[in-house]
N, C-alpha and C positions, 0 to 999 in steps of 0.2 A: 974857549971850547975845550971842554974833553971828551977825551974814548974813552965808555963804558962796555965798549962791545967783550972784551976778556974779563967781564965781573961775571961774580957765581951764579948769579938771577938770570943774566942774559944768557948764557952758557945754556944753564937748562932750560929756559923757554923757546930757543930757537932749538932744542935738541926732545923735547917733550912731546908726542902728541898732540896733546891740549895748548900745547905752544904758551904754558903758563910757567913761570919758572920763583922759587921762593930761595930767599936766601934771610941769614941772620948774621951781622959781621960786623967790626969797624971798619967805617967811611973810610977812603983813602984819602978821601979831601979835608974832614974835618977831625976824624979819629975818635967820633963818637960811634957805638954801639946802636947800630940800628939795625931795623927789620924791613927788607926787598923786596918787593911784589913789580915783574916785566913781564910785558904780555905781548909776543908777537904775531904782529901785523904781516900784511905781504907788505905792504910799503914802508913800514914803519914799526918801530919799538917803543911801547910804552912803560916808563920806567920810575914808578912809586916808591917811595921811602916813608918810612914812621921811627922817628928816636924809640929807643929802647928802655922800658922805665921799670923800676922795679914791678912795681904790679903786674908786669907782662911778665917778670921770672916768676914769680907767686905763680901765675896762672900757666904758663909754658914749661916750665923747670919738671920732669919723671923724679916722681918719689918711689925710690928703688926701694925700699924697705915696705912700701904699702905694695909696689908690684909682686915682689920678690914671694908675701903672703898669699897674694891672689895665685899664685904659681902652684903652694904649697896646699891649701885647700882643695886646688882644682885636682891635683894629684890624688890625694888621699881620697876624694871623692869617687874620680876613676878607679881606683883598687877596690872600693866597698862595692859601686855596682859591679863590676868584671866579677868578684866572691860570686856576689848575689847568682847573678846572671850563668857563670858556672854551674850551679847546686840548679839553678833549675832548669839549665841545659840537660842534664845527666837526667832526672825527670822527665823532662817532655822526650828524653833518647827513651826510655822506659815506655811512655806512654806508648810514645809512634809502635814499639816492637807488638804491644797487646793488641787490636785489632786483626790484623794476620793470622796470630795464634788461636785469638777468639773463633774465629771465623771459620777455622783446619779443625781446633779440637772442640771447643764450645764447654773446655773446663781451665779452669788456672790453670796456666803451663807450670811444668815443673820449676822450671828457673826461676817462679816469683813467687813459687809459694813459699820459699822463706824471708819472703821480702820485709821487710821491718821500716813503716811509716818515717820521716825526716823531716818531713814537713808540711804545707798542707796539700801541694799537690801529688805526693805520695799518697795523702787519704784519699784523696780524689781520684787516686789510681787503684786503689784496691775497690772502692765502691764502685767504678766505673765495672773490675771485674766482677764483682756479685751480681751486677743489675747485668752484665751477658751472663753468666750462669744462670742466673734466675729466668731469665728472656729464654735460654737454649733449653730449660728444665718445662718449661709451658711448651713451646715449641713442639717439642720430643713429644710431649703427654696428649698434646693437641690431635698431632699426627697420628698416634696410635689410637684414640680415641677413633678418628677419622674411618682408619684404615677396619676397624671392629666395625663400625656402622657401614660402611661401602660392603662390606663382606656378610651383613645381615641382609641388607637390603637386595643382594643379590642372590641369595641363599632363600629367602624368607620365602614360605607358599603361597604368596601372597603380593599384587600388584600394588605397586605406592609410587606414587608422583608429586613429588614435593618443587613448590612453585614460588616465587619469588613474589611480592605486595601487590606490583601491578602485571603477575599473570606470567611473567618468562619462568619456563622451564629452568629449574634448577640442578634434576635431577631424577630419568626416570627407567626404574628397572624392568627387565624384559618382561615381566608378568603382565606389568602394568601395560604396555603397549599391546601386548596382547589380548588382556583382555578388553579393552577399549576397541580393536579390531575386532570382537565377536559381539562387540554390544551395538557397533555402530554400522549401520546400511553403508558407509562411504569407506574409505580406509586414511584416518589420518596418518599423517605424515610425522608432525611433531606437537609439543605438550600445548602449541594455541591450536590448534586443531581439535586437539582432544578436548577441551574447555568449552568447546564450540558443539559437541554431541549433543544433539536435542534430549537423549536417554539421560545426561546428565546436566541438565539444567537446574532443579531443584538443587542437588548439591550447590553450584555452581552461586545459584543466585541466593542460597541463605550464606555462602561463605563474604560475601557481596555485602550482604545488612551487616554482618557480623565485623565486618573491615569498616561500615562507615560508623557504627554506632558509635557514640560517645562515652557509652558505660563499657569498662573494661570486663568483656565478656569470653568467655571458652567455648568456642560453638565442637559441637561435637553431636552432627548430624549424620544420620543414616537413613539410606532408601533401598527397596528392593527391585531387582531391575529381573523381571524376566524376558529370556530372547532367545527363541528356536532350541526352545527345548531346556534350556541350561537357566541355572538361579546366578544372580551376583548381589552382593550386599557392596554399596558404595558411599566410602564414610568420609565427613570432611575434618577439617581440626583447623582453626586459626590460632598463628600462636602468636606473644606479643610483643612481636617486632611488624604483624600483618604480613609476616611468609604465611601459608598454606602447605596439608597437607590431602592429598585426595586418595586412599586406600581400596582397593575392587579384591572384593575377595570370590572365590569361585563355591558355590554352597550347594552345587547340585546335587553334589555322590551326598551330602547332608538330610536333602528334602528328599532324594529316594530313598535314604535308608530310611529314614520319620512315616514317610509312606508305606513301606513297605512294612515295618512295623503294625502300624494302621491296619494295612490287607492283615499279615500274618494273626494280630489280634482277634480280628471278624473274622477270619477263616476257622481259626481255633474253637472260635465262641459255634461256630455253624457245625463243625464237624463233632465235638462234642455234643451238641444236640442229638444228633442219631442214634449213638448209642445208649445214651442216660435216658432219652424217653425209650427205647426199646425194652431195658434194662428193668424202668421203672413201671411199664406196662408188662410185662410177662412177670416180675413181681408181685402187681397188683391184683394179676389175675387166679397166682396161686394162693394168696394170702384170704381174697374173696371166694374161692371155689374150692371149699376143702374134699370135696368128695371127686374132684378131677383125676383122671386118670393115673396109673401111675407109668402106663407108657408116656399120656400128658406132660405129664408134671417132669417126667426125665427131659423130652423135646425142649421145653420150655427155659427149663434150668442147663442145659447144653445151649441154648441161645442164649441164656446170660453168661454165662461161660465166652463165650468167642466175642459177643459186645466189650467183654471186661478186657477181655484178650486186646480187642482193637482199640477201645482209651491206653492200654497199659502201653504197647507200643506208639500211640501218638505220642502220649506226655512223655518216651524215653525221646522222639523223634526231634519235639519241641526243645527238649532239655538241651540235646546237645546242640541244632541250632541257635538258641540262645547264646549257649557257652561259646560257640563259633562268631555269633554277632559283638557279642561284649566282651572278652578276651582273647582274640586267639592268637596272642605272643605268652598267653599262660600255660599251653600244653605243655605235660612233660613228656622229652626226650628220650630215646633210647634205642640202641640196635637190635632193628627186626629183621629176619630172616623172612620176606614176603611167597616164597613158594611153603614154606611150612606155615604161614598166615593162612591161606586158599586152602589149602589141605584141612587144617582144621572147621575153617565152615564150612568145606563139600562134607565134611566129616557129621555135624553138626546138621545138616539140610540134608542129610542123606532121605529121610523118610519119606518128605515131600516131593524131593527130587524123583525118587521109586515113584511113587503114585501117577507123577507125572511121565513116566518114563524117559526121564531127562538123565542124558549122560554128560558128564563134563570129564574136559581134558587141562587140567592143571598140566600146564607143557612151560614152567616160568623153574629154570634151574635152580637146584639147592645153591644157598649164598649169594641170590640177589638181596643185598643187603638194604636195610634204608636208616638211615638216623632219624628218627620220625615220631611219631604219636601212636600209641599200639592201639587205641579207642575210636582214633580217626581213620586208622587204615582197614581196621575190622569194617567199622564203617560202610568204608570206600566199597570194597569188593562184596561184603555181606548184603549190599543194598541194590547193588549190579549183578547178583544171582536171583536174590526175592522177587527181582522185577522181572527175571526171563520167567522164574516160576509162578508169576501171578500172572504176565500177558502174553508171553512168548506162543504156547498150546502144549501141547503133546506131542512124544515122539521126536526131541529135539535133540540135538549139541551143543554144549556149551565150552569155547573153548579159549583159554586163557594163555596169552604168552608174552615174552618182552621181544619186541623186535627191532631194538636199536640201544645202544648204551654208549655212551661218552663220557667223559671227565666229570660231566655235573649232574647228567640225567639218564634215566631210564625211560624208553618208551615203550608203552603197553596197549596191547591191543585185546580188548574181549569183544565177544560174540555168541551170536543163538544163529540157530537155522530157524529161528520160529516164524513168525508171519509177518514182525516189523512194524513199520509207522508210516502213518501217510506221512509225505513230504511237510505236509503247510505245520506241523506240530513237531517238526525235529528242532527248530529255535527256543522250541518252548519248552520241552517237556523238562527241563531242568529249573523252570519255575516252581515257585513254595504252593502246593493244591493245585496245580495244574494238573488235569486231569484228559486224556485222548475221550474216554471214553464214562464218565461219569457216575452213571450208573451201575456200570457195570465191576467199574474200578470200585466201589464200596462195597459192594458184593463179591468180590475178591477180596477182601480187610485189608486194601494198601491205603495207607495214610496221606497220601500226596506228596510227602514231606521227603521220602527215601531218595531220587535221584537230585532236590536240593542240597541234601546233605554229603551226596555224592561229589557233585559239582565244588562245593566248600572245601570238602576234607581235598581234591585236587589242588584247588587255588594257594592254601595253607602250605602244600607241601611243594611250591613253586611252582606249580605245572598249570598247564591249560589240559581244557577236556571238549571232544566235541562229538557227535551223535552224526550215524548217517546208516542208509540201508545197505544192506549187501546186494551185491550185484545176483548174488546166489539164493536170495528171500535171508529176511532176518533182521536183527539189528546191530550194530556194532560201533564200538565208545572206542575210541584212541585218543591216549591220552599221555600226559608223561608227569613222571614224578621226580622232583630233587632228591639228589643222594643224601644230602644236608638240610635237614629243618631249619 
């Protein structure tokens, strides 16, 4: 019996975790080179040996010269990545700083615009900056683009409601809500509401075909919507993405001026008649009756006379309502002295005025000045004494003053003592041939035309004008005019 318990296998197997212990040594018993393997038991130790043979150094024996390379390799390896991995550290430090900057100024920052490419994610990094300048350059352009269309659409005279494929409001300006409230019996609330107006179904349902056709088509429909009085023209447009737009425009003050036109035409054509067949019968009659008297023939030719008189004043009457309907940002300008105005037509109408024994009181101080129309002001007050002296009577005053001035206006009051107007005719008689009194008013040679022109040459020159009776019998016009044309 021997103790193997102080050998180097026992030693670390009872001292190992895995209670496995390996040794390589000469035997003590035999003094051969062998290889140990003991494995402790709780009861027991088990204790293996293998002689040691060459082939186990071949296979066990560390070849320093093959490790010693693998060392040097792994080394030199380590220094080429850490290079690498530095150079594209300082890059991706670059990169991280751009975002930020991007973001604050939305141009190259200064610090990289002299940056000079190393490699490729430095290209990477300057193209990354182009493609945000170029992203911030559409942006900007987008924006503004944006901000000019929001500021037309709310500016514009005209309602638009632009709507999204299946019908949501996108966008809709106060015109348009309002006028959709004057078109519809109910009061929508928002843009599916408004889609829902019976008035506007026709739009509605060709913008409808026009979204499902298959042929790529541009509807660009329009209807006329009349409602209590007022015209609207109501337009659609598909465009092709299948948004919509619905546009209401308001065209009333349009079809009454086309109207009134119309009257003003046929009025022309009617009141011209009067005098051309008068004209051309008291002609007719001198030209067939040579041996007509020559008291005759003086009456006669004194009737063509004051006929010629009444066309000459219509066609100045019509002229200058024309010039008032088709230009009147064409007048020319210039400072009038309005009490030496009145002066010269009481000056001017003096003869008429005598016969009629009509006095006037120019009571409007030197140096009411006006920047104004010298053609339309004549106008104004020349056509507001012709009417006291055609319907007012006999035995009147006429009396002319300003009784209020401010920073921008002048307000003026004229007046007759004459006999006035019935009530149901003071709305009107500022219409084109409106007439009180018909008959009688052509047999007076007023043209219809003078208190329209009255009413214009006011509105031109800022003011309003309105008609009422005096408490004392008469009639009388207050009205006011801008300092500035």
């Amino acid at each position: 019996y021997q103790d193997y318990s102080d050998t180097e296998e026992v030693v670390k197997a009872l001292a190992a975790s895995d209670h496995v212990g390996i040794a390589r040594r000469l035997s003590t018993r035999t003094g051969v080179r062998a290889f140990y393997v003991a494995t402790a038991f709780p009861q027991c130790i088990v204790r293996t040996s293998q002689a040691w043979t060459k082939e186990m150094d071949d296979k066990f024996d560390v070849n320093y010269l093959g490790f010693g390379g693998y060392i040097f390799i792994t080394i030199l390896l380590s220094v080429v990545i850490y290079r690498a991995t530095l150079s594209h550290g300082r890059s991706l430090r670059r990169m991280r700083k751009i975002p930020p900057i991007v973001i604050k100024t939305l141009h190259v920052p200064h610090e990289l615009s002299d940056f000079v490419p190393q490699n490729d994610i430095d290209e990477a990094t300057l193209e990354l900056i182009k493609i945000c300048e170029h992203r911030s350059q559409i942006i900007e352009s987008v924006a503004i683009e944006r901000e000019k269309l929001l500021a037309y659409l709310y500016t514009v005279q005209q309602g638009v409601g632009i709507f999204a494929a299946d019908g949501k409001e996108i966008l809709l300006n106060s015109l348009f809500i309002q006028y959709a409230n004057l078109i519809s019996d109910k009061q929508p609330n928002n843009g599916t509401d408004i889609l829902r107006i019976e008035e506007l179904q026709p739009i509605v349902t060709a913008i409808h075909t026009a979204q499902e056709s298959t042929q790529q088509t541009h509807l660009h429909h329009t209807i006329r919507i009349a409602k209590d009085g007022r015209y609207f023209d109501v337009s659609g447009i598909v465009f092709s993405d299948q948004t919509f737009e619905i546009s209401i425009t308001d065209i009333t003050q349009t079809i009454e001026q086309e109207e009134l036109k119309r009257e003003l035409t046929q009025n022309i054509n009617h009141e011209l008649k009067t005098p051309v067949s008068s004209i051309h019968a008291y002609l007719e009659t001198l030209i067939e009756n040579p041996r007509i008297s020559d008291e005759q023939r003086k009456l006669f030719l004194h009737r063509c006379f004051e006929q010629s008189t009444r066309l000459t004043l219509l066609l100045r009457d019509v002229s200058t309502l024309t010039r008032i309907d088709e230009a009147p940002n064409m007048f020319e300008k210039e400072l009038i002295d309005l009490c030496k105005l009145v002066d010269t037509i009481i000056s001017e109408e003096q003869i008429l005025l005598n016969e009629k024994h009509i006095t006037t009181y120019n009571q409007l101080q030197l140096n009411t000045i006006i920047r104004g129309n010298q053609m339309l002001l004549y106008s104004l007050f020349r056509n507001l004494i012709d009417n006291s002296i055609a319907y007012a009577g006999t035995d009147i005053n006429i009396y002319i003053q300003c009784i209020r001035e401010d920073e921008n206006f002048y307000y003026f009051d004229y007046s007759d003592t004459g006999i006035g107007v019935d009530t149901i005719h003071l709305q009107r008689i500022f219409n084109r041939f409106y007439r009180v009194n018909k008959g009688r008013s052509r047999k007076q040679g007023g043209t219809g035309l003078g208190l329209a022109i009255v009413r214009n040459a006011v509105l031109i020159h800022g003011g309003n004008i309105y008609a009422k009776n005096r408490q004392e019998g008469g009639l009388e016009f207050v009205f006011t005019l801008s300092k500035e044309l």
